[in-house]
N, C-alpha and C positions, 0 to 999 in steps of 0.2 A: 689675676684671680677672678672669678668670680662674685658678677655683682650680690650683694646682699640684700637681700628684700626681708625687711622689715613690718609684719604685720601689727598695724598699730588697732587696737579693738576698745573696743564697750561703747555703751549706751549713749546715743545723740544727747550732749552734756554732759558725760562726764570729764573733757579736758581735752583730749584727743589732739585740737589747736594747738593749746598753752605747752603741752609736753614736747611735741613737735618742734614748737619753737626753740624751747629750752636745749633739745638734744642737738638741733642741727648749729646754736652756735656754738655750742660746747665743741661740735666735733671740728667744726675750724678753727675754732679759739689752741685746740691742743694739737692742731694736724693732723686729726685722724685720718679725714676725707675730709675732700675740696668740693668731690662731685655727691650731691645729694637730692632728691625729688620726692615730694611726694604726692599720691595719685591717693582718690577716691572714688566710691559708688557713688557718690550723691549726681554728678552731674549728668549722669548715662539713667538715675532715677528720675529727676527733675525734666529731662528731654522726653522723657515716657509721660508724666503728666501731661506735659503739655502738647504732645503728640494725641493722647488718648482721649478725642474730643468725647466721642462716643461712649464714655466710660465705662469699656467693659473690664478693664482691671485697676482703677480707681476710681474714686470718690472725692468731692472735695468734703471739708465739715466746716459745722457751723462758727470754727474758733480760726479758720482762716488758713487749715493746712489743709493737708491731702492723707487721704488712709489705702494703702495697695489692699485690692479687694482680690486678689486674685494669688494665690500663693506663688502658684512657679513664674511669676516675675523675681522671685530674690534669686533663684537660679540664673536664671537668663543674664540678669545683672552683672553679676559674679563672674558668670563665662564670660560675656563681654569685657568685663575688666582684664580677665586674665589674655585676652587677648591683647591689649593695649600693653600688658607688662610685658609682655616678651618681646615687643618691640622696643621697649625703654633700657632694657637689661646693657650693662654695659661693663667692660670688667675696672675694679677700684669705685665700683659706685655704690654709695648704699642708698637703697630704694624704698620709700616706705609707703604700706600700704593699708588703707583708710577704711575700715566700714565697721557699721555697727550691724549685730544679727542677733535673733537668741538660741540659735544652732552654731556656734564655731565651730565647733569640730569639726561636723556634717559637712559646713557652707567650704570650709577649707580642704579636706580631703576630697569634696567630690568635683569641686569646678577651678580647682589651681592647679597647673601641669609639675610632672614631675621636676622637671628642671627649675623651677620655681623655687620648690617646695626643700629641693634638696641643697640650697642654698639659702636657709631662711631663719628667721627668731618671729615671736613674738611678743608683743606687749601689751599686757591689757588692763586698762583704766577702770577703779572700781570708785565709783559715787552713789550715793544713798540715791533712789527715784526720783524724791520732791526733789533735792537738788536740782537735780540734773532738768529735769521739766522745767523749774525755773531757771534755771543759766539757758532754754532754749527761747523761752519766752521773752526775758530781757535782749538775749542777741537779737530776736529779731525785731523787737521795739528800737530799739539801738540801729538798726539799718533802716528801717520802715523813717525814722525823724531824718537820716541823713539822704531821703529820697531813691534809696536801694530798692530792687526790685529780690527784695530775699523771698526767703520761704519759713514756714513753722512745721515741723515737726506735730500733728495734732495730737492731744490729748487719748486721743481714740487709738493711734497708732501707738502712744509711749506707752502706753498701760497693757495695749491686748498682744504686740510684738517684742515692745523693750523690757516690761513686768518682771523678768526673769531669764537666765540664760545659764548657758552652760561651763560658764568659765571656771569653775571649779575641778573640773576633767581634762583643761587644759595641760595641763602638766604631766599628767597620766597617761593622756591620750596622745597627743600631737606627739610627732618624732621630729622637734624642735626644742632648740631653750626657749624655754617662756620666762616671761617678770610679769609679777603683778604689782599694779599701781595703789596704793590707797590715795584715793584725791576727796576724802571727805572733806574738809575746807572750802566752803564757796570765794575764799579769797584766793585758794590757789596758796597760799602761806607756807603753807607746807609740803611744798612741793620740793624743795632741793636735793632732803636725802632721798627720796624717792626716785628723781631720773640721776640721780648721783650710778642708781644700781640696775639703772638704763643704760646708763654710758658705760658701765663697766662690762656689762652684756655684748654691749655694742662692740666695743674695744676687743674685748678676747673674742671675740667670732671672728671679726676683721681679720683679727691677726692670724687666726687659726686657718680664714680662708687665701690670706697670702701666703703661709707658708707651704698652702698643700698644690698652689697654684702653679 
């Protein structure tokens, strides 16, 4: 069959980690799949920072993150991702894939290859702003004490890129199954039935792409 690539989406904090977590032991706890991975933009963003001395397509700010000044880096990004995932593609794999935008639709239709696309689900994480801003600012106080050389997400970027998006067209639009997540809980508490109807997602696509394999 056909690997499965699972687009895991929303806003930097709203869970995206915690759900991750959840689904990949569930899918070995019940043997769905053995072989699982998953990839993100952040680290192909992070190398652009700090490549970009010059900063002609970011900024640092004053709260100790960075703000992309330059729009078509979330493109470039994106293609570069998508390149790394057809290298990863393997069959019996499910593959999940990591970013936050406030264009899904767009960012997925125009820079994921068909082969991708046509073996794929989404999933996408909904948390209130402040939350989410603050579960960024804790995680990175939380690395920063343990001597991590992390990053923050700035205030400038979560407001004027994350503010808003279009995940409400996902279902309409994308020629995918989608799930949406409510993760209003900053404990995460209430998360179980929620990838409960992740892994059920999960599950009937697996099966649907074994049987056609």
């Amino acid at each position: 069959m056909n690997c499965l690539n699972v687009f895991l989406l929303g806003t930097p904090g709203c869970g995206k980690s915690e759900v991750y977590r959840r689904i990949s032991r569930r899918l070995e706890e019940e043997d769905i799949a053995h072989e699982f991975e998953r990839v993100d933009d952040f680290p192909i963003l992070w190398n652009l920072f700090q490549e970009d001395t010059e900063r002609e397509r970011s900024r640092k700010t004053d709260d100790g993150g960075f703000k992309v000044t330059n729009p078509t880096v979330w493109d470039d990004i994106l293609k570069q991702l998508n390149e790394d995932i057809k290298e990863k593609q393997a069959p019996d794999k499910v593959l999940f894939i990591e970013f936050s935008r406030p264009n899904y639709v767009e960012s997925i239709k125009k820079n994921f290859s068909g082969k991708i696309l046509n073996s794929a689900m989404a999933v996408y994480i909904w948390a209130p702003f402040d939350v989410c801003w603050q579960r960024n600012v804790q995680r990175h106080e939380e690395a920063l004490a343990e001597g991590d050389d992390d990053h923050l997400v700035s205030r400038d970027e979560m407001e004027e890129t994350y503010g808003s998006d279009d995940h409400d067209q996902l279902e309409d639009t994308l020629d995918m199954p989608v799930v949406i997540v409510d993760n209003e809980s900053d404990s995460f508490d209430d998360l179980d039935d929620e990838v409960e109807n992740v892994l059920e997602a999960i599950k009937e696509n697996f099966t649907a792409e074994k049987a056609t394999a």
